[in-house]
Residue frames relative to the residue before (quaternion, step in Angstrom):
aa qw qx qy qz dx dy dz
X 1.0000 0.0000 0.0000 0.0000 0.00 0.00 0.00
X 0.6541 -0.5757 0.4000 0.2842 3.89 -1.33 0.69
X 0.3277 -0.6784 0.6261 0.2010 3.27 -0.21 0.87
X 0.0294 0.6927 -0.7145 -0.0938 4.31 -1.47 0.45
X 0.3136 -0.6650 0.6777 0.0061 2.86 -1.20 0.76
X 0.2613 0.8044 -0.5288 0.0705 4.17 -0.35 0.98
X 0.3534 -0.7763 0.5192 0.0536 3.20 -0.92 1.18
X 0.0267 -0.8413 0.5397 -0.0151 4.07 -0.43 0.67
X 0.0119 0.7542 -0.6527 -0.0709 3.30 -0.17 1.05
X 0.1331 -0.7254 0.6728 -0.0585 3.97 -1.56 1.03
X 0.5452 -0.4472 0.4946 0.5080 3.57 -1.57 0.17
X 0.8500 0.2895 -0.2603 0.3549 3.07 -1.23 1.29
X 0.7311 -0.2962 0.0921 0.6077 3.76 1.19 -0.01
X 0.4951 -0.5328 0.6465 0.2302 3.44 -1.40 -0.17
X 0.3393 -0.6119 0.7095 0.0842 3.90 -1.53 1.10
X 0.0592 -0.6452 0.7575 0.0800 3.31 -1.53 0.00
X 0.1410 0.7357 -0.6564 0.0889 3.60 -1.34 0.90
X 0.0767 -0.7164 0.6787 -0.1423 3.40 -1.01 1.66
X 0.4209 0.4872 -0.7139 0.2753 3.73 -1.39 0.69
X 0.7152 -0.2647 0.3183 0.5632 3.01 -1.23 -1.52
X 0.8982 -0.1881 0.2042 0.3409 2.65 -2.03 -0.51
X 0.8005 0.4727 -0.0703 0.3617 2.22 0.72 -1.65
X 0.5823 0.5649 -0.3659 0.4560 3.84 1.20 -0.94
X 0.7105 0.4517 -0.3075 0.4433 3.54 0.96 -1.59
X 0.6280 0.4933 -0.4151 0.4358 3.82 0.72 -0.37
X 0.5465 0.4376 -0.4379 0.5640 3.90 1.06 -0.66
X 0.6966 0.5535 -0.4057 0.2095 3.53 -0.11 -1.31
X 0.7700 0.3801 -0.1643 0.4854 3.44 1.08 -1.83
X 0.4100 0.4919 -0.6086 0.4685 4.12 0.97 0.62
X 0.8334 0.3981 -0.2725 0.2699 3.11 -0.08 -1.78
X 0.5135 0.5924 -0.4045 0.4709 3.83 1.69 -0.15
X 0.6335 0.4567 -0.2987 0.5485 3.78 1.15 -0.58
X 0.7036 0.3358 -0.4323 0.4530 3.54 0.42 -0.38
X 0.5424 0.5540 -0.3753 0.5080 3.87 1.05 -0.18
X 0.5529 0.6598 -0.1704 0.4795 3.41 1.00 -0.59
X 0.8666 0.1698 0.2582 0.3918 2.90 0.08 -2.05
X 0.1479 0.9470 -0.2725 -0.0838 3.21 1.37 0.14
X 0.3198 0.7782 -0.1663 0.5143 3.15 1.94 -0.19
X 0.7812 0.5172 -0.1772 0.3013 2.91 1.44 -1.09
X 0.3113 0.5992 -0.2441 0.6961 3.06 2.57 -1.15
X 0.8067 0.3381 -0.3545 0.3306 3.65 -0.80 -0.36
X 0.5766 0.2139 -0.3772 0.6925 3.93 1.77 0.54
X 0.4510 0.5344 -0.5805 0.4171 3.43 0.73 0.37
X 0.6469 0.4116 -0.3162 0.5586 3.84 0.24 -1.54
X 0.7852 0.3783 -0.4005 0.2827 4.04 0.24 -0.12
X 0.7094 0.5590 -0.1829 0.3882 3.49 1.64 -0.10
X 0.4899 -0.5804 0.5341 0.3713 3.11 -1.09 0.96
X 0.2273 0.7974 -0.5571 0.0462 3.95 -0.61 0.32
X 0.7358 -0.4394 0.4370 0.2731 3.63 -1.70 0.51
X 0.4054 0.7295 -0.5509 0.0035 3.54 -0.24 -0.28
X 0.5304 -0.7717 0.2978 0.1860 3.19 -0.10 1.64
X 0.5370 0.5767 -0.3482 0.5077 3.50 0.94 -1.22
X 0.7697 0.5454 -0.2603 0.2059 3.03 -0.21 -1.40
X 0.8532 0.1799 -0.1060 0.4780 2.99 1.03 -1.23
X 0.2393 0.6134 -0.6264 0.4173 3.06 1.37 1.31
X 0.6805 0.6299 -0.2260 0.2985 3.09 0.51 -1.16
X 0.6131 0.5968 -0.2384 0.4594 3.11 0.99 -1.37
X 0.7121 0.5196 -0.1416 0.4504 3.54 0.96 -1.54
X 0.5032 0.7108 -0.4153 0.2628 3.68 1.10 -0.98
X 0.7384 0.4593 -0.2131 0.4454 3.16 -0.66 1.23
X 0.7830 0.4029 -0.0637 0.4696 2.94 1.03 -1.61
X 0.6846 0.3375 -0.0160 0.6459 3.61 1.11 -1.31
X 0.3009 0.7103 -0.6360 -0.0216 3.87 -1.52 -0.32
X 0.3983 -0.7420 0.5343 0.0733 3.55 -0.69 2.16
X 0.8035 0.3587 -0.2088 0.4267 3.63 1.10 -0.79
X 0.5424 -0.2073 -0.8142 0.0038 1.99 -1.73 2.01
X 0.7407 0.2396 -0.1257 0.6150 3.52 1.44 0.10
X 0.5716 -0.5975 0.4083 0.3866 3.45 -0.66 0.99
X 0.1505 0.8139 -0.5489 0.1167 3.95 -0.88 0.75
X 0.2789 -0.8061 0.4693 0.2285 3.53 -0.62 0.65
X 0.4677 -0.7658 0.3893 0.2080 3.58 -0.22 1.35
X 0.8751 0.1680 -0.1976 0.4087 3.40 0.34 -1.41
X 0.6132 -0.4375 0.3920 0.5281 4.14 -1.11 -0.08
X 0.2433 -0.7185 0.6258 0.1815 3.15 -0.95 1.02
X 0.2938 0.7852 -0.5174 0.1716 3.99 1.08 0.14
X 0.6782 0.5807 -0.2363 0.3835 3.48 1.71 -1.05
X 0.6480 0.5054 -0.3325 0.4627 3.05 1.65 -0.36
X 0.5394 -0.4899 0.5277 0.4365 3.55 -2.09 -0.10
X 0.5875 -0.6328 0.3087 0.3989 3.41 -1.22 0.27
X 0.3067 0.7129 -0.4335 0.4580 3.37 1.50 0.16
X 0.7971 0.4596 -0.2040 0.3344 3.30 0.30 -1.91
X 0.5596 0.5391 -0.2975 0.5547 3.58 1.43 -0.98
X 0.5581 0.4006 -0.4072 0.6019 3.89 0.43 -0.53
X 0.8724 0.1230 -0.3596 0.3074 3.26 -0.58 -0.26
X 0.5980 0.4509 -0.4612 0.4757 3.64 0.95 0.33
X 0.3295 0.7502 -0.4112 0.3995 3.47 1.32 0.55
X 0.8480 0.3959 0.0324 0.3508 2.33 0.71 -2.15
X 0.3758 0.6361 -0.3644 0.5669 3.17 1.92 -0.80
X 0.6808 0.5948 -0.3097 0.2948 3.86 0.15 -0.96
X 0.6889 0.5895 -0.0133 0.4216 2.58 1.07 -2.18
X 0.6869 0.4930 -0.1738 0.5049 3.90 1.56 -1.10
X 0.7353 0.3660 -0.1837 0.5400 3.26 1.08 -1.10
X 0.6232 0.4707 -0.3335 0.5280 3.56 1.16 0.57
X 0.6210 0.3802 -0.3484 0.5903 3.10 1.27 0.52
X 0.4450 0.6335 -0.4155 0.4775 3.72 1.35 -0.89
X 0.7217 0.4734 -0.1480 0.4829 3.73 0.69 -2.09
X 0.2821 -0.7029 0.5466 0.3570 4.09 1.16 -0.43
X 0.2323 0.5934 -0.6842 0.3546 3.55 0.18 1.56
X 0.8282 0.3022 -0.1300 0.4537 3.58 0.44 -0.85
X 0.4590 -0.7304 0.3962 0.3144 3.46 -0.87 0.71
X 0.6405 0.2425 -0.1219 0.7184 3.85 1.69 -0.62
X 0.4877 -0.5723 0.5825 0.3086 3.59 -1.44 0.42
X 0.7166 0.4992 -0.3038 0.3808 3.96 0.83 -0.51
X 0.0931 -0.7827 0.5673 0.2386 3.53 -1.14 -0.33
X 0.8086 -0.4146 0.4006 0.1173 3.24 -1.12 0.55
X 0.4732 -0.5653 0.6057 0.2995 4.02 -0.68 0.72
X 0.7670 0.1085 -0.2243 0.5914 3.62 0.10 -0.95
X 0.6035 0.4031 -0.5945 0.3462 3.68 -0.46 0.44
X 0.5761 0.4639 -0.3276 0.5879 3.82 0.92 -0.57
X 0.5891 0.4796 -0.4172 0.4989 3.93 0.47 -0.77
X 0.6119 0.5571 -0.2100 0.5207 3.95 0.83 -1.23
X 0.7705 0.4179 -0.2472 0.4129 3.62 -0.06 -1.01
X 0.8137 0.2424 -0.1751 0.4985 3.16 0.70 -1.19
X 0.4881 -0.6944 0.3938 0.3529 3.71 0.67 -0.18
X 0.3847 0.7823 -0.3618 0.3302 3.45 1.39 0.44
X 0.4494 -0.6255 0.4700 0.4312 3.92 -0.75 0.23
X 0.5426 -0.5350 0.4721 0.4433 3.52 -0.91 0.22
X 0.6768 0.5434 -0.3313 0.3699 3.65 0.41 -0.95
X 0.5958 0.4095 -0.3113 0.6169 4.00 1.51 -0.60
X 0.6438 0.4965 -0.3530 0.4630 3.42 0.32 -1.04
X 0.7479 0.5375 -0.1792 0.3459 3.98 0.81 -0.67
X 0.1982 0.6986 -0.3043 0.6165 2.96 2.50 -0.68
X 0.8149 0.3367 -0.2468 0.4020 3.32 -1.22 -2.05
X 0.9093 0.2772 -0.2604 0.1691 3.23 0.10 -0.83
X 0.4825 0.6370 -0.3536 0.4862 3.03 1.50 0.89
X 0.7468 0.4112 -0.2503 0.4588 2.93 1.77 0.15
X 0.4036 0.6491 -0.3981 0.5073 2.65 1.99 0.39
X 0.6014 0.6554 -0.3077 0.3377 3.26 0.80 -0.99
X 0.6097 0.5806 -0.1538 0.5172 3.10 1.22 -1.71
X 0.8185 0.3398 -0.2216 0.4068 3.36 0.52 -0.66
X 0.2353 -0.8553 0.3466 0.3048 3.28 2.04 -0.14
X 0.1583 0.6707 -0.6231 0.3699 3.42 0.36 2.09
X 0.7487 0.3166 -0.0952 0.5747 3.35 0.92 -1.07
X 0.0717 0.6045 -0.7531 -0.2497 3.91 -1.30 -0.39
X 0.4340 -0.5943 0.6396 0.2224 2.56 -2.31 0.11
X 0.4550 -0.5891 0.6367 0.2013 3.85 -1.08 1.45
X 0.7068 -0.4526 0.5228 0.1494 3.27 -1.78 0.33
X 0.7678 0.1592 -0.2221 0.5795 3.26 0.94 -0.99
X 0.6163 -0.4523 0.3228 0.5580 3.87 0.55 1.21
X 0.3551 0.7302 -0.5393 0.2233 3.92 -0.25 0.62
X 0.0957 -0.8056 0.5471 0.2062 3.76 0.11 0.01
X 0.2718 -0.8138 0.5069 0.0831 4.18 -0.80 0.67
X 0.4587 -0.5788 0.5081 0.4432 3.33 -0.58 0.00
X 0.1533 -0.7212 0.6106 0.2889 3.94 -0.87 -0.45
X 0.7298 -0.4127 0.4270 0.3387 3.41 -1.17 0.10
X 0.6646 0.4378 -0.2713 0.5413 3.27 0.84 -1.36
X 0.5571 0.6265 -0.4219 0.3452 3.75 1.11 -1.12
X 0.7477 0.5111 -0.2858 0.3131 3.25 0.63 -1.50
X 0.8601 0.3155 -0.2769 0.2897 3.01 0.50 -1.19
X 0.6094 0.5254 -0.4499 0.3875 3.70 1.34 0.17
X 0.4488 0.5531 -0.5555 0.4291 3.67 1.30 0.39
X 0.2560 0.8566 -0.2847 0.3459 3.46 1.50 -0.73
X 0.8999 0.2322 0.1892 0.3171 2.38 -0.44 -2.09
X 0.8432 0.1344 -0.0162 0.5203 3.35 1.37 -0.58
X 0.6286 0.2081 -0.3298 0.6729 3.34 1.04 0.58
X 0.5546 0.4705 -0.5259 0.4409 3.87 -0.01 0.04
X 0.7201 0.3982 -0.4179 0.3850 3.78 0.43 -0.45
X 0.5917 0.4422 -0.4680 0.4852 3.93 0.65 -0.02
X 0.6355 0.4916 -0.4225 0.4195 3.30 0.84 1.04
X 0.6348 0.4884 -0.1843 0.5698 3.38 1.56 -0.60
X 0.6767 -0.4807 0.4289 0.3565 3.07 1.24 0.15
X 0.5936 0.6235 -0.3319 0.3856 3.88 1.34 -0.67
């Protein structure tokens, strides 16, 4: 694995962090919230990304490497739930630089999942409505923040067994 190496200069002195990615990306948050403490207190108030996590959360279910691919049968799911674990797929393959855009398409979702466009166009007008999904400009559909984390929260557990 890549060794980083990250220097921070601030009023008052300068940090240094070296491992991995990953260590030097934990190291320099938890140095800003020590820092910045102000900052944790809009942290505990935000909806936010935190990659790990929702690798984790997904393990099993999703895999971006060497090509984004959904692992388990989505047959158990609603067609809502499959759109947004599309899209979940489709975002975090672009987060990970698998994908050239973070969105997907009416007919690429219509394709992936085997779904007509006209059902698949349904869901996602109620996703919208319910802000899980947006709509892009050039007709794209995204995951949202809120999207992610209520697949999260409510459809990841009929996989664990929850």
């Amino acid at each position: 694995m890549s060794q980083l190496r990250v220097k921070v200069f601030f009023e008052g002195g300068a940090a240094e962090f070296s491992g991995t990615v990953e260590d030097v990306a934990r190291g320099f948050l938890k140095f800003l919230m020590e820092l910045y403490p102000e900052i944790k207190l809009v942290r505990n108030l935000s909806l936010s990304l935190d990659l790990e996590e929702v690798s984790e959360a997904l393990k099993g279910l999703i895999a971006i490497h060497p090509e984004p691919v959904i692992l388990v049968d989505t047959g158990s799911l609603t067609v809502s739930e499959s759109c947004l674990l599309a899209l979940i797929t489709k975002y975090l393959a672009y987060m990970f630089g698998k994908s050239d855009k973070p969105s997907a398409s009416l007919e690429e979702l219509s394709k992936q999942l085997a779904k007509s466009r006209k059902t698949l166009s349904a869901r996602l007008s109620e996703l919208l409505n319910r802000q899980l999904v947006e709509k892009l400009e050039r007709g794209e559909y995204k995951i949202t923040l809120k999207g992610l984390n209520t697949f999260i929260s409510d459809v990841v557990p009929k996989f664990r067994g929850g």
